[in-house]
C-alpha positions as CSV (number, residue, x, y, z in Angstrom):
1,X,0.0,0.0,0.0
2,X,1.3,3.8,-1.4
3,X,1.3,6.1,1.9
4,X,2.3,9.2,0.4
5,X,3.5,12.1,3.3
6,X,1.8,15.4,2.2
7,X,4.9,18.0,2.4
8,X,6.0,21.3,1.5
9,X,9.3,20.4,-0.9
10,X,11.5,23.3,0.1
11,X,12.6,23.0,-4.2
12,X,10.3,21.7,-6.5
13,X,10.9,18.5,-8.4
14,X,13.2,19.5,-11.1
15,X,15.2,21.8,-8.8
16,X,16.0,19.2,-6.6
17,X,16.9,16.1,-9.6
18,X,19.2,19.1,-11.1
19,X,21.2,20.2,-7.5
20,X,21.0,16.6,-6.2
21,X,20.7,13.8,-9.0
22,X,17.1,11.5,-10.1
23,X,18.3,8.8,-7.7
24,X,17.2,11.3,-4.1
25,X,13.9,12.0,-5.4
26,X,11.2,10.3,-4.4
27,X,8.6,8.2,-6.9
28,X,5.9,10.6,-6.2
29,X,8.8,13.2,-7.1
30,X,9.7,11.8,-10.0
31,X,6.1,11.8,-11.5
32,X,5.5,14.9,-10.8
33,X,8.2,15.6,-13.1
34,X,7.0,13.6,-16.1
35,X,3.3,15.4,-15.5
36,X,4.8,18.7,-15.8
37,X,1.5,20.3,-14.7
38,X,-1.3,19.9,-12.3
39,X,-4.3,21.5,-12.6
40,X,-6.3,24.6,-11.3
41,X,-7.0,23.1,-7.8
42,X,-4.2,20.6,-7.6
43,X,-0.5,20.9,-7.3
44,X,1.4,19.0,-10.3
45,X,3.3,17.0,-6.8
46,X,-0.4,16.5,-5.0
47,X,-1.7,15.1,-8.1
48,X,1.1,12.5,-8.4
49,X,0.3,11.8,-4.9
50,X,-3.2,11.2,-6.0
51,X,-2.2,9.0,-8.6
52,X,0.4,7.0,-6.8
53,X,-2.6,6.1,-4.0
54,X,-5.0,5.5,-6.4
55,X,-2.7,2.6,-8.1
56,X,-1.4,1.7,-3.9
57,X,1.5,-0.4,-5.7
58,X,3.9,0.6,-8.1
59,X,3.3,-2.8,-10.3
60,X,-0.1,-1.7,-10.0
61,X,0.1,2.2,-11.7
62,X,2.6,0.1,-14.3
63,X,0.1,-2.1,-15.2
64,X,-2.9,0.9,-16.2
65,X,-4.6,1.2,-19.0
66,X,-5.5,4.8,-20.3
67,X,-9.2,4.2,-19.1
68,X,-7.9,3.4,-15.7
69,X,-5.7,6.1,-15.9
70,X,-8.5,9.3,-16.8
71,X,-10.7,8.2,-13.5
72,X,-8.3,10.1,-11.5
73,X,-9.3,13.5,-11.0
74,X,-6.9,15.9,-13.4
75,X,-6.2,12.7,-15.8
76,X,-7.3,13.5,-19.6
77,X,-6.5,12.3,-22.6
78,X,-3.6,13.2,-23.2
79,X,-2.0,12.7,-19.8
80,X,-3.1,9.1,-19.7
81,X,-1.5,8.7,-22.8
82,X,1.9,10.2,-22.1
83,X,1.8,8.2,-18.9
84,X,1.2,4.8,-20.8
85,X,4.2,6.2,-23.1
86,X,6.7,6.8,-20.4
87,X,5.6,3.3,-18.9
88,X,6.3,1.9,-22.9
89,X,9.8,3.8,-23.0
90,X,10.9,2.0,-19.5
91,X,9.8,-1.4,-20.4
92,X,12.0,-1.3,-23.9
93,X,15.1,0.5,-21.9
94,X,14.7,-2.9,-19.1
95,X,14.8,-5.1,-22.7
96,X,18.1,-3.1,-24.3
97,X,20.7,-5.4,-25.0
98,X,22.3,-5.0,-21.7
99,X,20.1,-6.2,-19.9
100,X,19.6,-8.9,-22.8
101,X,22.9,-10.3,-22.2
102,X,23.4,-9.8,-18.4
103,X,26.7,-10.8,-17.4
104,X,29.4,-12.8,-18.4
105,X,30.1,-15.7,-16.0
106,X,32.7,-17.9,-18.5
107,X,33.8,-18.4,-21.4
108,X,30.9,-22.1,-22.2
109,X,28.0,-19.5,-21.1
110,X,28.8,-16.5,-23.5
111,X,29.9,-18.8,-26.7
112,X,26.7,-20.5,-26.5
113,X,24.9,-17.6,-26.9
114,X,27.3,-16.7,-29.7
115,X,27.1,-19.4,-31.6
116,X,22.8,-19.4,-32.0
117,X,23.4,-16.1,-32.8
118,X,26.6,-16.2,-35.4
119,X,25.5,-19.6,-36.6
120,X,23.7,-18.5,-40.0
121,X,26.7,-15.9,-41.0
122,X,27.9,-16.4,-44.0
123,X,31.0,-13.9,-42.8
124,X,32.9,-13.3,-39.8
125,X,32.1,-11.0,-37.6
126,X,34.0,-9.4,-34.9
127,X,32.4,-8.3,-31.7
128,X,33.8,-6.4,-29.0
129,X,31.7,-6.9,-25.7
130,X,32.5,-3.9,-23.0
131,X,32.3,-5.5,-19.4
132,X,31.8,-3.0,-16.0
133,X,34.0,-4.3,-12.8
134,X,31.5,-7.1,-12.0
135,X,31.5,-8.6,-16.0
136,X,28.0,-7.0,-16.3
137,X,28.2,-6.0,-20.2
138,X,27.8,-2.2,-20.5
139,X,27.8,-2.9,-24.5
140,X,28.1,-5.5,-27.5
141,X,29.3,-3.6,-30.4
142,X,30.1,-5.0,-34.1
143,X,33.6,-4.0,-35.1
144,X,33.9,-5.3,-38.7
145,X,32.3,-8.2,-40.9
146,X,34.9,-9.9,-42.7
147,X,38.0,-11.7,-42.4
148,X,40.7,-11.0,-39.0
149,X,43.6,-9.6,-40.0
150,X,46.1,-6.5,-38.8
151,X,44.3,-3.9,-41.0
152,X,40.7,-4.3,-40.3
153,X,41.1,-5.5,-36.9
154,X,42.3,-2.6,-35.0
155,X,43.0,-2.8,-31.3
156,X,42.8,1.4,-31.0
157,X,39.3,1.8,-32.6
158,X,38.1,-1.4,-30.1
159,X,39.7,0.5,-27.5
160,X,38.7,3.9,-28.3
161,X,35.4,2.9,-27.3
162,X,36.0,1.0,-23.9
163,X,37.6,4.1,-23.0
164,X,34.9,6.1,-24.0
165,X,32.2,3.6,-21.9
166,X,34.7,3.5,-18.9
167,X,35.2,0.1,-19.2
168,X,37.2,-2.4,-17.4
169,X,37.2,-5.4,-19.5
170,X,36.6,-6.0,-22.5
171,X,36.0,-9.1,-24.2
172,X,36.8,-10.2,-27.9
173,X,34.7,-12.9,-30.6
174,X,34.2,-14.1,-33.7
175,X,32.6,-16.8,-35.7
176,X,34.2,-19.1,-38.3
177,X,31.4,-20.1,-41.0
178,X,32.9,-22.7,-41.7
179,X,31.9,-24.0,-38.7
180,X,35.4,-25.2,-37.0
181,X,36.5,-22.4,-34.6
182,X,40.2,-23.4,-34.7
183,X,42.3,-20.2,-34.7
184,X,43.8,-19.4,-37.6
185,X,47.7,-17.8,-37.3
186,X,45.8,-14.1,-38.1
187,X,43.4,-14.6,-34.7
188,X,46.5,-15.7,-33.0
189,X,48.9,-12.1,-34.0
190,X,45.5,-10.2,-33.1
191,X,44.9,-11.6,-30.4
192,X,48.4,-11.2,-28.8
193,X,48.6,-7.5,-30.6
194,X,44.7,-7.0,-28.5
195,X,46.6,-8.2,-25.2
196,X,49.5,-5.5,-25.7
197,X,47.6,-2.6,-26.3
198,X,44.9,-3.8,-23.1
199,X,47.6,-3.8,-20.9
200,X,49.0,-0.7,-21.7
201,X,45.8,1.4,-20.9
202,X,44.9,-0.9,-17.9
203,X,41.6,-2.2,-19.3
204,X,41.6,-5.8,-18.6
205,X,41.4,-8.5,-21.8
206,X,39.0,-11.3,-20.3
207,X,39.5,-13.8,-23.5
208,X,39.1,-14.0,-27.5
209,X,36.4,-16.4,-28.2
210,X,36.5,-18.0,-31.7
211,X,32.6,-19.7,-32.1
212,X,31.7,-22.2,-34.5
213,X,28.3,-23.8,-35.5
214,X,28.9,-25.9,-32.3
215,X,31.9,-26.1,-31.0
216,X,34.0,-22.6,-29.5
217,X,37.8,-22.0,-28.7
218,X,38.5,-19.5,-26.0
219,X,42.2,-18.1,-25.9
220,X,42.1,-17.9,-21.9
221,X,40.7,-21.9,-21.5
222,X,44.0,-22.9,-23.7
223,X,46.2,-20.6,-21.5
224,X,46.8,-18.4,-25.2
225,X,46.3,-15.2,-23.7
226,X,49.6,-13.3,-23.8
């Protein structure tokens, strides 16, 4: 059940997100914002009280259809719509592919998921996958479809971008159509060249996966990383 404490804020909502940051405010707050306005009678922060109680449950207000919505006093149209739009927005943000691929735990756990993915590609492709200090992925990014080699796989545009994300690992992979993920003497010099320039900006290399139609290699299981 909502129990929402009627208060004087001494700033209003937006105030208080700019001087002290989204995470202090409170969920009644933090609607308010998204309202904007209230209405002749009622505050823009009493009517997302009103709401808030209305729904008693967050899970509740998330789950409210427009109709539902426009019962509550100051509700239209259009704010009932906006509201089931912000509510849209979140639920596609929680399904990005971050939170699609969660963390990496190993080396069997990520592959697998590579290989249903890479299975039908007629090319390779090389991914970079930028890890925060607990392996949660902050980002899979695409480098280059084609074949490794020195010239299209550059360590300093990978790396560009883990700087750029603040990352502290970053992990390497790439299918072989062919479907046997042996590495070839080109994954071995980029891997190795990859390790170098890691190690030189302090961002640590977790492993190169190589992923077949079945099978994977993974430089750090064979002890390859250098």
């Amino acid at each position: 059940m909502y129990t929402i404490k009627e208060t004087d804020y001494p700033m209003m909502p937006r105030e208080r997100l700019k001087k002290l940051g989204e995470k202090y405010l409170s969920d009644q707050e933090l609607l308010a914002i998204l309202l904007r306005t209230g209405t002749t009678k009622t505050s823009v922060v009493e009517l997302s009280g009103q709401i808030l109680r209305h729904f008693e449950t967050l899970e509740n207000f998330r789950r409210s259809s427009v109709e539902e919505l426009m019962e509550i006093s100051g509700i239209g149209m259009t704010k009932a719509v906006e509201i089931r739009a912000m509510i849209e927005l979140g639920k596609r943000i929680q399904t990005t592919e971050r939170t699609r691929y969660g963390q990496v735990t190993g080396a069997k756990q990520f592959a697998e998921i590579l290989m249903d993915e890479m299975s039908d590609f007629d090319q390779e492709h090389l991914v970079a996958v930028y890890l925060d200090g607990k392996n949660k992925i902050i980002k899979k990014r695409t480098i280059f479809v084609g074949t490794v080699n020195s010239a299209s796989a550059n360590p300093r545009e990978i790396l560009h971008f883990a700087v750029k994300m603040l990352a502290a690992s970053i992990l390497i992979a790439h299918n072989h159509p062919s479907g046997d993920p042996k590495p070839s003497d080109a994954d071995i010099n980029f891997t190795e060249k990859m390790s170098q320039a890691c190690d030189l900006i302090g961002i640590t290399f977790v492993d190169h996966l190589v992923v077949g139609q079945t099978r994977y290699f993974s430089f750090k299981e064979y002890g390859l990383l250098f």
